[in-house]
TISE-693038 format. One line per field, with one value per residue (C-alpha): residue number from 1; x, y, z. Coordinates in nm, 2 decimals, decimal comma. Layout:
<atoms>
k: (NUM ...)
east: (X ...)
north: (Y ...)
up: (Z ...)
</atoms>
This chain:
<atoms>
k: (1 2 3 4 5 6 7 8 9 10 11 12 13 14 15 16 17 18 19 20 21 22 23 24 25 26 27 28 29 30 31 32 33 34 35 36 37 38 39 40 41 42 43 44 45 46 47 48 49 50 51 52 53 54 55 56 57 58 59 60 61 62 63 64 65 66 67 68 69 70 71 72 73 74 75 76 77 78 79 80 81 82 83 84 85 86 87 88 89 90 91 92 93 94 95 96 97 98 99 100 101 102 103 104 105 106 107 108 109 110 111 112 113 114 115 116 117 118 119 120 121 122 123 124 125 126 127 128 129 130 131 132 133 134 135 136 137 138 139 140 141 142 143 144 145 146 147 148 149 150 151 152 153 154 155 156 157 158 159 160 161 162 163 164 165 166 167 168 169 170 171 172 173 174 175 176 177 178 179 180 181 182 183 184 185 186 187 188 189 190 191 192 193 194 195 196 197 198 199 200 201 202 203 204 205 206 207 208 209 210 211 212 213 214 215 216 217 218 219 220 221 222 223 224 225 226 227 228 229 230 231 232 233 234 235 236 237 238 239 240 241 242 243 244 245 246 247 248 249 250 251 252 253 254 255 256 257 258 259 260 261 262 263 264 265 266 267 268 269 270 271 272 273 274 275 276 277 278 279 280 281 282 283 284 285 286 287 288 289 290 291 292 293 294 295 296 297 298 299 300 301 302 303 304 305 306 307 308 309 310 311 312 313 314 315 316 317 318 319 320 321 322 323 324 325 326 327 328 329 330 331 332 333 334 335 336 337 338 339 340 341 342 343 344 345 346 347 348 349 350 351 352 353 354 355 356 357 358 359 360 361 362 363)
east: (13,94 13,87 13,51 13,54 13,28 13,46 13,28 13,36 13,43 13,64 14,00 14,11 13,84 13,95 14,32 14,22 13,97 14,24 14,51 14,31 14,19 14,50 14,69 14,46 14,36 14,03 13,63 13,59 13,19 13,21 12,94 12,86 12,55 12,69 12,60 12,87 13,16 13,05 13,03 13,36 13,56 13,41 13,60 13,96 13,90 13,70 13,54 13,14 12,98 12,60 12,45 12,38 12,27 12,51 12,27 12,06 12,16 12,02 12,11 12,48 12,39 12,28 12,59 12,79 12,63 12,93 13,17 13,45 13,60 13,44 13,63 13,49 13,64 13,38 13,33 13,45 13,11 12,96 13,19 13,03 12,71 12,93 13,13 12,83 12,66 13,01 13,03 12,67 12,72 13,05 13,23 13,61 13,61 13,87 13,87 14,10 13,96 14,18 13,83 13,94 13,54 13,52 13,76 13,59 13,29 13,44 13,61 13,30 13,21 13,49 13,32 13,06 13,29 13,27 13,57 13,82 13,68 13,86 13,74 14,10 14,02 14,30 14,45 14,58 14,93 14,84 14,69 14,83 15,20 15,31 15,24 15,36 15,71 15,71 15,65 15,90 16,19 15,97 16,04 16,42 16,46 16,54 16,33 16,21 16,18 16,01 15,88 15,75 15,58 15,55 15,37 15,28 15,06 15,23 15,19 15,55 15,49 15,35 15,24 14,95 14,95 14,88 15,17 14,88 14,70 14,41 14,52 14,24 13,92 13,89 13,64 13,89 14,19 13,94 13,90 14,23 14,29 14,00 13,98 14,15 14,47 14,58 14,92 15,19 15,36 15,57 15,43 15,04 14,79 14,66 14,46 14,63 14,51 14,51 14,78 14,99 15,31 15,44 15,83 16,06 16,30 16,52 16,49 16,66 16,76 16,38 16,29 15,89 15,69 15,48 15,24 14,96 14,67 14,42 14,42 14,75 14,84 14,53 14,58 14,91 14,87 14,70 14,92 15,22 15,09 15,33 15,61 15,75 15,79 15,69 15,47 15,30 15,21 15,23 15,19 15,44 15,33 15,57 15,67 15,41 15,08 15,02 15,02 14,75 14,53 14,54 14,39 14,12 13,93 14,01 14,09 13,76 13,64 13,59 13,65 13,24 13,12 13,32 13,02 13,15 13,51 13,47 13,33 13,61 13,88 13,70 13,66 14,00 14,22 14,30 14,33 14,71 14,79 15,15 15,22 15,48 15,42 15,65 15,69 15,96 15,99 16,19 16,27 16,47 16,56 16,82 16,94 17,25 17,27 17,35 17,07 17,00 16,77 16,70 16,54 16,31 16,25 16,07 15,99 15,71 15,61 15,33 15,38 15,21 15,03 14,90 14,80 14,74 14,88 14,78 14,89 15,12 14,83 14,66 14,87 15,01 14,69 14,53 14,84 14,77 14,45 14,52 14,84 14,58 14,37 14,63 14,81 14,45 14,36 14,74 14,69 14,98 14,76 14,59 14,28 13,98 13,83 13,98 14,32 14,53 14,81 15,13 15,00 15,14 15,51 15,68 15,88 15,52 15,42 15,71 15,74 15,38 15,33 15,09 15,33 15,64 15,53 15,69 15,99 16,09 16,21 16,51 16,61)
north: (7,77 7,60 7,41 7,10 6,82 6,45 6,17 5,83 5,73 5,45 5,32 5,62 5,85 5,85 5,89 6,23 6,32 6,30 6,46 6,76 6,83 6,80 7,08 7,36 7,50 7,28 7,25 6,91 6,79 6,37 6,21 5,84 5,64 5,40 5,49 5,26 5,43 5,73 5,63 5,52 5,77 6,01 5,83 5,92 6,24 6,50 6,66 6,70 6,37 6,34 6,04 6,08 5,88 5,96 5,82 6,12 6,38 6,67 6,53 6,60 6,95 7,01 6,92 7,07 7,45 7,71 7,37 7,53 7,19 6,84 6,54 6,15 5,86 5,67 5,36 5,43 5,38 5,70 5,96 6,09 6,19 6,36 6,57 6,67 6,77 6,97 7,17 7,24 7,37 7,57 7,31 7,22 6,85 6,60 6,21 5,87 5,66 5,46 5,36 5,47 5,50 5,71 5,94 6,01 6,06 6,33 6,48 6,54 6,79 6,98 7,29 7,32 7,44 7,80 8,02 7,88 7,56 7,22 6,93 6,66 6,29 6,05 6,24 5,92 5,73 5,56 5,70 6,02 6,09 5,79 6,04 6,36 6,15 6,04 6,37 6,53 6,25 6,32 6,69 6,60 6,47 6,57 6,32 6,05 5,64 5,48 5,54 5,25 5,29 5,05 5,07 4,79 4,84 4,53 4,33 4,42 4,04 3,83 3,50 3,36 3,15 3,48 3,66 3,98 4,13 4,40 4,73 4,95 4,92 4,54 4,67 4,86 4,62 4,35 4,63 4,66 4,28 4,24 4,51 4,59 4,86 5,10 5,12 5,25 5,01 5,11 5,45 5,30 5,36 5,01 4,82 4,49 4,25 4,28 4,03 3,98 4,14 3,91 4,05 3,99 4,22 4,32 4,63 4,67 4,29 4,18 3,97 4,12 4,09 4,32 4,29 4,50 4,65 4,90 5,24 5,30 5,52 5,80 6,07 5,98 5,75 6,06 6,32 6,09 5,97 6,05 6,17 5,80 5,47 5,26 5,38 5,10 5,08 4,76 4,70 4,55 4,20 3,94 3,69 3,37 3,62 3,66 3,31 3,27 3,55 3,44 3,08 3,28 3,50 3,32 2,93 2,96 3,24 3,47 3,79 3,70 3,68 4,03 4,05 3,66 3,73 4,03 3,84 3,58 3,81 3,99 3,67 3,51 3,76 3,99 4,36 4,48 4,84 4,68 4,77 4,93 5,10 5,07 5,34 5,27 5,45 5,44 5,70 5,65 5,90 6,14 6,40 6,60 6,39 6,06 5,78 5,83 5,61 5,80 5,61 5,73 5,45 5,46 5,31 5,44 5,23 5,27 5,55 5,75 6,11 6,31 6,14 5,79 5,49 5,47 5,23 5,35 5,32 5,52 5,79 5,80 5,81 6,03 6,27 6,29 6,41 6,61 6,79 6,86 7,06 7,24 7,31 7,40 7,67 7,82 7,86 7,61 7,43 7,52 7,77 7,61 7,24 6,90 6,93 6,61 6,46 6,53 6,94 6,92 7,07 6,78 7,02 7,23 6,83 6,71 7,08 7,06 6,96 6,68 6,58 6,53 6,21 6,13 6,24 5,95 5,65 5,34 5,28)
up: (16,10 15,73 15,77 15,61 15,52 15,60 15,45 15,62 15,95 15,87 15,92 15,65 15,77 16,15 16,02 15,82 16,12 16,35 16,10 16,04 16,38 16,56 16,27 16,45 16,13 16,05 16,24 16,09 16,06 15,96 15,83 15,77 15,72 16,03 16,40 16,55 16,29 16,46 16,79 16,77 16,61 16,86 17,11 16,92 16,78 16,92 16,59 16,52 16,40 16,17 16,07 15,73 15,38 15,12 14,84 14,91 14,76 14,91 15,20 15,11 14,96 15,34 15,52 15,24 15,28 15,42 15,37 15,22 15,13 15,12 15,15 15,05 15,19 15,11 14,86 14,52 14,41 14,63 14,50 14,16 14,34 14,58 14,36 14,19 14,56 14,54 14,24 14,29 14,65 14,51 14,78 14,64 14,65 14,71 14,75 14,77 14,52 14,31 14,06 13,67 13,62 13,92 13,86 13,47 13,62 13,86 13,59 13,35 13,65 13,63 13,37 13,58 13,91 14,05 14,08 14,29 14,38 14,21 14,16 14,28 14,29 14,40 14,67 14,85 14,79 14,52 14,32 14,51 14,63 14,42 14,10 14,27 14,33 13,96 13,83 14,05 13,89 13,50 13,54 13,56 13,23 12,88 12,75 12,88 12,81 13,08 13,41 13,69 14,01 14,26 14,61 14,85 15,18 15,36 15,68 15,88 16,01 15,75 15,90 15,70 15,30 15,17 15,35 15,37 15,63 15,56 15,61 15,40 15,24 15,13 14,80 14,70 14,72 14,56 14,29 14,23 14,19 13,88 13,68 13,39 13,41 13,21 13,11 12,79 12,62 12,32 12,32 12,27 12,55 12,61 12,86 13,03 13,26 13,69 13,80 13,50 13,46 13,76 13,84 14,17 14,30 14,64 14,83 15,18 15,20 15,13 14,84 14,72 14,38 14,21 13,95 13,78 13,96 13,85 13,92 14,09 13,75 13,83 13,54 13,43 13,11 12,98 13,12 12,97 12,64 12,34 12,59 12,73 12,54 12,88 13,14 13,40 13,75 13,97 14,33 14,59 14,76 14,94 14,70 14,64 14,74 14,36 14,30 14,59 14,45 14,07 14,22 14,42 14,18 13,84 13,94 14,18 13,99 14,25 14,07 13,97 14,30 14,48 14,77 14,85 14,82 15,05 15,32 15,30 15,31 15,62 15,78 15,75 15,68 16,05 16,02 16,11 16,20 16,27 15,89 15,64 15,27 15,03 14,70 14,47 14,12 13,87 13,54 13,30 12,97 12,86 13,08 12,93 12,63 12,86 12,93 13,31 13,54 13,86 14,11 14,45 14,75 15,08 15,33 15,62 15,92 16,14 16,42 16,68 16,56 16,75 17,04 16,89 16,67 16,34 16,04 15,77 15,51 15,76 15,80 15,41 15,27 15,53 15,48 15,11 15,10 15,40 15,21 14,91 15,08 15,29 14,95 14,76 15,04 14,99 14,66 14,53 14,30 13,96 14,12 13,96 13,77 13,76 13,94 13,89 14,11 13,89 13,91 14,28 14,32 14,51 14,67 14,82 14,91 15,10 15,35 15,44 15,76 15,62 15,35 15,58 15,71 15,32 15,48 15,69 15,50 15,57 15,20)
</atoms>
């Protein structure tokens, strides 16, 4: 079996624990720097637990030694010092983070790794399998003139003001929310502003909004620049949630204060594992000298896996990361540096065992 480093033991974390550990083909070690995480992922998934301080980092050189791949699901904010605990321990590296800076950081690494070892931030759904569905419509085209990718991580039963629930890591959805995205408008690179971009639309009979967050994009502004007049990425809300938000961290000015804004939303706002995620893209260009659109839309509710319930944000992020590394030890991915999402065949993705929870969608 693959030894593999997990970092986190929280909602995500248990999700890729249990993913992992139940294919056969891993000895999972997790790590995390709270005793009661431990305690209770223990309880779900039998795998090896050590309490551990990932500031330190020859503390994660230790629990990365004969690690053949280390995985973070940890705070954005924890992951450069990780990756370089990686390339330093000739571990292949891997993690969910949706943080533009982040992901820079990681990449500035990427020279420095061994022979087959890659450095592949993002591995989630979005960033993640949000750009490996986008590439896979890209790579249909002529020539292309605008591509848009939505994803929501929704409440099936919305019944509060902000029509949410909490379903993953509340720093990185306040992340999202205030700082700046990246986008290509009119064939320029640019920056634009979280929450703007405000547009409606229908999918399966429900009405939803979507507007711009940060980091959903990972690589592809740069993969894309000079090939595509519009490129953006916004994610899917029930109408009026916007509205709610924009009042919250500019009208009260919350997007100043984050550690105060986190404790309200983890105070007021319930966790839900009764949830459903949402990816819709759309491409447009020439394709045999007519202007095509070709459009991809899913729908994936929580389930049971293996021998638990999980959340859809759960299991589609878990099953990202998890389809990476099954994908990286078969050799289907670029053998060495800074791998991005769009390098993944959407056809190796969606017949992995990991990947086919992609599979299942009611649109």
């Amino acid at each position: 079996m693959t030894p593999v480093l997990l970092l986190g033991a929280g909602k995500i974390g248990r999700a890729i624990a249990s993913l992992l550990h139940h294919s056969g083909s891993y000895s999972v070690l997790v790590a995390d720097n709270d005793p009661a995480a431990l305690e209770k992922l223990g309880t779900m998934v039998p795998v090896h637990t050590e309490l551990v301080d990932a500031s330190n980092a020859e503390s994660l050189r230790s629990l990365m030694k004969d690690r053949r791949v280390v995985i973070s699901a940890l705070v954005y904010s924890a992951n450069p010092l990780v990756a370089a605990a990686a390339v330093e321990t000739e571990t292949s590296y891997f993690d969910l983070t949706e943080d533009v800076a982040t992901t820079r950081a990681v990449r500035q690494l990427a020279d420095r790794c061994a022979a087959g070892r890659i450095l592949m931030p993002q591995c989630g759904l979005a960033p993640g399998f949000i750009s490996v569905i986008a590439g896979h419509l890209i790579r249909q085209f002529d020539s292309l003139d605008a591509v848009h990718m939505r994803v929501g991580a929704l409440p099936q039963f919305p019944s509060n003001s902000l029509k949410y629930n909490l379903t993953w890591s509340t720093d990185g959805l306040i992340n999202e929310y205030c700082n700046p995205c990246e986008a290509i408008h009119d064939g320029e690179l640019r920056e634009v502003l979280p929450l703007e971009g405000l547009e409606e639309f229908s999918l399966d009979g429900v009405r939803y909004e979507a507007f711009n967050t940060s980091g959903g994009l990972g690589t592809l502004c740069e993969t894309m620049q000079g090939r595509v007049r519009e490129l953006n990425y916004r994610t899917i809300r029930y109408v009026g949630h916007r509205d709610l938000m924009e009042f919250l961290l500019r009208g009260l000015r919350l997007s100043e204060r984050r550690a105060l804004l986190k404790d309200i939303l983890e105070n007021a706002i319930p966790v839900t594992w009764q949830d459903v995620v949402i990816t819709f893209v759309n491409v447009s260009g020439m394709m045999n000298g007519q202007f095509v659109q070709l459009n991809d839309a899913r729908k994936i509710y929580h389930q049971h896996s293996g021998d638990r319930h999980w959340s859809a944000i759960q299991l589609t992020t878990a099953a990202g990361v998890c389809a990476a590394v099954d994908l990286h030890l078969a050799g289907k991915l670029p053998s060495q540096g800074f791998v991005r999402q769009e390098d993944i065949a959407f056809e190796d993705f969606i017949s992995n065992r990991f990947g086919r929870i992609f599979e299942t969608r009611d649109v």
